[in-house]
C-alpha positions as CSV (number, residue, x, y, z in Angstrom):
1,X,90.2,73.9,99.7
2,X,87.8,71.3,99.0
3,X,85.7,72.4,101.6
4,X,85.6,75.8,100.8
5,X,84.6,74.9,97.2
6,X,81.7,72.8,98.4
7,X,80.4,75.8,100.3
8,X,80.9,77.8,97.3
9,X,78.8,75.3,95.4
10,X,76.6,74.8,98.2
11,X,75.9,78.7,98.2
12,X,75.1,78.8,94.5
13,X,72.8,75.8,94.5
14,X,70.8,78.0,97.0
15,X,70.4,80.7,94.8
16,X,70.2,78.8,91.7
17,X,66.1,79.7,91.8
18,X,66.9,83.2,91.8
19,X,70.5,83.9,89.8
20,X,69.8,80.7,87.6
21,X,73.5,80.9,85.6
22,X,74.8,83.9,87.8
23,X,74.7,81.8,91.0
24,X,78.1,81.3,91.5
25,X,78.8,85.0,91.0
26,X,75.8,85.9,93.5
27,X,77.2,83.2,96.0
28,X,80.4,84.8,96.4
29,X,79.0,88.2,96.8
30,X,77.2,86.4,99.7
31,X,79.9,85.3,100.9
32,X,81.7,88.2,101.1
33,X,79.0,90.0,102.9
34,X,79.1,87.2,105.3
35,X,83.2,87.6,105.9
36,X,82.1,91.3,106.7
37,X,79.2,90.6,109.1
38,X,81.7,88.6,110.7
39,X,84.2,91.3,111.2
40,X,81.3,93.6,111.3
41,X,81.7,94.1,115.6
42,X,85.1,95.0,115.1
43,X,84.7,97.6,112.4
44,X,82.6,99.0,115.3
45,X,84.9,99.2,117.6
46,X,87.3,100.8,115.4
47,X,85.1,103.6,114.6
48,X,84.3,103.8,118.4
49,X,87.7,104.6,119.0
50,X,88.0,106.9,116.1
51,X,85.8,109.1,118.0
52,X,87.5,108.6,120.8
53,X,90.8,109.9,119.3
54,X,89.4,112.9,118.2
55,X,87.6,113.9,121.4
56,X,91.4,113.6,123.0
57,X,92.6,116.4,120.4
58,X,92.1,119.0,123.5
59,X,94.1,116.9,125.7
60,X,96.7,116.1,123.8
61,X,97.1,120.1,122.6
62,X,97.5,120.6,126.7
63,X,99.9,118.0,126.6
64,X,101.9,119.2,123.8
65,X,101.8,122.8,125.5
66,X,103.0,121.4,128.6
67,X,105.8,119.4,127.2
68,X,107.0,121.3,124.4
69,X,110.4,120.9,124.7
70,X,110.5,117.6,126.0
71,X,109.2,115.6,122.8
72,X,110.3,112.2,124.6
73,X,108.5,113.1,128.0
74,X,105.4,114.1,125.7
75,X,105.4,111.2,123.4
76,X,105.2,108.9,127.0
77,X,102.2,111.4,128.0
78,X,100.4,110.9,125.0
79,X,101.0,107.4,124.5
80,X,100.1,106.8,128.6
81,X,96.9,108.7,127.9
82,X,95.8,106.4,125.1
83,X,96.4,103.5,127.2
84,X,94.4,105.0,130.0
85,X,91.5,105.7,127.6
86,X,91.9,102.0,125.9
87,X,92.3,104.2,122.7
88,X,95.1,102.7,119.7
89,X,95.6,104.7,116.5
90,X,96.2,101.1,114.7
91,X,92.7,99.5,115.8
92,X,91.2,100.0,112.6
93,X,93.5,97.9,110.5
94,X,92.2,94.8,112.4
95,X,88.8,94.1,111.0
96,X,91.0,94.3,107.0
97,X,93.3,92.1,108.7
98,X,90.9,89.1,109.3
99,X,89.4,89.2,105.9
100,X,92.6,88.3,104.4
101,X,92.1,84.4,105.0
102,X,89.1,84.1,103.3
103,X,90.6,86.5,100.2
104,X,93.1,84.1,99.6
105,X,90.5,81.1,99.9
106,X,89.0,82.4,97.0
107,X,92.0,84.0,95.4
108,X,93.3,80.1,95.6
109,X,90.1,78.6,94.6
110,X,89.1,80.4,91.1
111,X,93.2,80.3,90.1
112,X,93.3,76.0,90.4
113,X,92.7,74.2,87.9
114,X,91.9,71.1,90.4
115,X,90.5,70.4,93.9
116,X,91.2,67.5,95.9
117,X,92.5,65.8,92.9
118,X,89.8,66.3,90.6
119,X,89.4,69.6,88.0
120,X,87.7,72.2,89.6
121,X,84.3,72.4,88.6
122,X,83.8,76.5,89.8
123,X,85.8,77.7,86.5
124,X,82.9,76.8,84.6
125,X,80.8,79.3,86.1
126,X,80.7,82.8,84.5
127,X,79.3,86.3,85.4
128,X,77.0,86.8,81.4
129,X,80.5,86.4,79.5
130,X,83.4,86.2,81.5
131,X,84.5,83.2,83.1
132,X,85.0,83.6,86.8
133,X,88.6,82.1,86.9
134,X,89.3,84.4,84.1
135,X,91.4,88.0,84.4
136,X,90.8,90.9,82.3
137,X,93.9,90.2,80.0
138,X,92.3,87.1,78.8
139,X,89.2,89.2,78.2
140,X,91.1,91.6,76.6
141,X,92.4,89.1,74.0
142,X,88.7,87.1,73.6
143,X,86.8,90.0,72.3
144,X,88.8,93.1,73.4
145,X,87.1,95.7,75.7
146,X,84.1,95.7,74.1
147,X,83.3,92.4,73.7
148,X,81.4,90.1,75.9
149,X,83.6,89.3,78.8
150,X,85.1,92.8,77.9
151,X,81.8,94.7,78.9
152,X,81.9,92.5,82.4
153,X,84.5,94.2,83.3
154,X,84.0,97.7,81.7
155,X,80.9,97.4,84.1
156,X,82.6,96.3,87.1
157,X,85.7,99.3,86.4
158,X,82.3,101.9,86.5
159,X,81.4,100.4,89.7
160,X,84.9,100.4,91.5
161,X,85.2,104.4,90.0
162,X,82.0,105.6,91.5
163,X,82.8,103.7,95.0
164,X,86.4,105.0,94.9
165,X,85.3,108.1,94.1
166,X,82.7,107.9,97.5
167,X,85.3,106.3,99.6
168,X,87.7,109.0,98.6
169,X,86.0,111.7,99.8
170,X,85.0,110.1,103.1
171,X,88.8,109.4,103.1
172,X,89.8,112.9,103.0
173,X,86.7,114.5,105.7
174,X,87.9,111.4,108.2
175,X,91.6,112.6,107.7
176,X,90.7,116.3,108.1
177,X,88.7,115.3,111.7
178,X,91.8,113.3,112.7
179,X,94.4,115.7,111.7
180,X,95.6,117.5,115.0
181,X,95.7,114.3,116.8
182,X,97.9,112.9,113.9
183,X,100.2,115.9,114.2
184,X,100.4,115.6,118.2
185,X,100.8,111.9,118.3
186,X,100.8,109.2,115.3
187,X,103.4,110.5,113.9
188,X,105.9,110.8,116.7
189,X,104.9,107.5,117.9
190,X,104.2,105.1,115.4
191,X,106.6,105.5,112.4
192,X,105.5,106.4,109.1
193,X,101.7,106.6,110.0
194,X,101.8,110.4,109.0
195,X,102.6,109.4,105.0
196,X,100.1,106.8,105.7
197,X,97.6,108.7,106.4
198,X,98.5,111.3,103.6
199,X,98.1,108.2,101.2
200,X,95.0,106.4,102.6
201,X,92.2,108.9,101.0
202,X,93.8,107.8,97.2
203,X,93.6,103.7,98.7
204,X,90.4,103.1,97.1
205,X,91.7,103.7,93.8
206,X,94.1,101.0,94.2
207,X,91.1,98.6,93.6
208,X,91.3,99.4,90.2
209,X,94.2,97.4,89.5
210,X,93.4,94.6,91.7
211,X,90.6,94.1,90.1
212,X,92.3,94.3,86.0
213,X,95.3,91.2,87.6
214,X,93.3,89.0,89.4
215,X,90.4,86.7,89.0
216,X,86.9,87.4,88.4
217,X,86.3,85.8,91.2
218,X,88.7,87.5,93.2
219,X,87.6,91.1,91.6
220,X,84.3,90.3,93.1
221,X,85.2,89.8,96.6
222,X,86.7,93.0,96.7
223,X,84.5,95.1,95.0
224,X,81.9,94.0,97.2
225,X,83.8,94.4,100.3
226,X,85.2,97.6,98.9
227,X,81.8,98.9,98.7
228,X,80.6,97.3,102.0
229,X,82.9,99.1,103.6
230,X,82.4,102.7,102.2
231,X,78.9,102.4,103.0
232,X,79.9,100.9,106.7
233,X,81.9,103.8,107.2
234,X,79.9,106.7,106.1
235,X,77.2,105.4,109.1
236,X,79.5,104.3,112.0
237,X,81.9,107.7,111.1
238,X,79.2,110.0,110.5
């Protein structure tokens, strides 16, 4: 931890010049877009083999003609076809995966009150009036919604709307593309991955209460790796 804060600190003391008393908040927007340029190669490769599941629709419709009433002998088709074509329906959970590590890093670091044995110097910083190690409920009862640190996160609620609202509908045209391939194979093979998918469009939305229980901090990470990854997604999906 203490080497995570000092990059922390490190990161704002580079952009001191340009955030002056917003650095800390600027550094960890950095350093989420970092964690996702990271992961970037593999968000790729998950939306490579997006495609590729869907242009296997027509050859898993043959299969399920062929094998109609054999479902066992067809899930074995399907799922040997897949492995063929080095395609997995669960590849694009991997590149969410490895940014949970450096979620909790942060998570960790904005919710101690000390680091290596000596108070941790990060909780001073403060996006205009909100204290980075603070959570909504304490700006609810400094101020209420519309006070200082209550406008903070007004604004950052506006900002996690719109993107849900983006990241929705990409939800829903990705899960309309996918659909037959779903209904041939996912959900035969992989257990509950049809409700999944029925409940993944309405996912972003859940960012809205992540963001009211956590740190400011924290509520930062993911908003900005929320948005990253609408926008990443409307270009490698388009």
């Amino acid at each position: 931890m203490s080497v995570f804060a000092s990059l922390v600190e490190q990161l704002a003391d580079l952009l001191q010049p340009l955030f002056g008393a917003f650095a800390a908040a600027a550094a960890i927007v950095l350093f989420t877009a970092l964690v996702r340029l990271l992961v970037h190669p593999l968000s790729r490769a998950a939306a490579r083999g997006q495609k590729a599941r869907v242009a296997l629709q027509p050859r898993i419709a043959e299969l399920r003609r062929k094998h109609a009433r054999n479902p066992e002998k067809l899930q074995r088709a399907v799922l040997e076809l897949h492995t063929r074509e080095k395609v997995s329906p669960l590849s694009g959970c991997l590149p969410s995966l490895l940014q949970l590590p450096a979620f909790f890093l942060l998570y960790h670091l904005f919710s101690s009150e000390t680091i290596g044995g000596r108070a941790n110097e990060l909780l001073g910083h403060r996006l205009f009036d909100a204290p980075l190690g603070g959570r909504w409920a304490d700006a609810l009862g400094d101020g209420g919604v519309f006070g200082g640190a209550g406008l903070v996160y007004v604004a950052l609620f506006g900002v996690v709307a719109v993107v849900a609202w983006f990241g929705y509908r990409l939800s829903r045209r990705m899960t309309a593309a996918q659909a037959p391939a779903s209904a041939a194979d996912d959900g035969q093979r992989v257990p509950g991955l049809t409700a999944v998918t029925k409940v993944m469009p309405f996912m972003s939305f859940f960012t809205l209460v992540t963001v009211a229980v956590m740190p400011l901090a924290a509520a930062l990470y993911v908003v900005t790796s929320t948005t990253w990854s609408v926008v990443e997604r409307s270009v490698l999906y388009r």
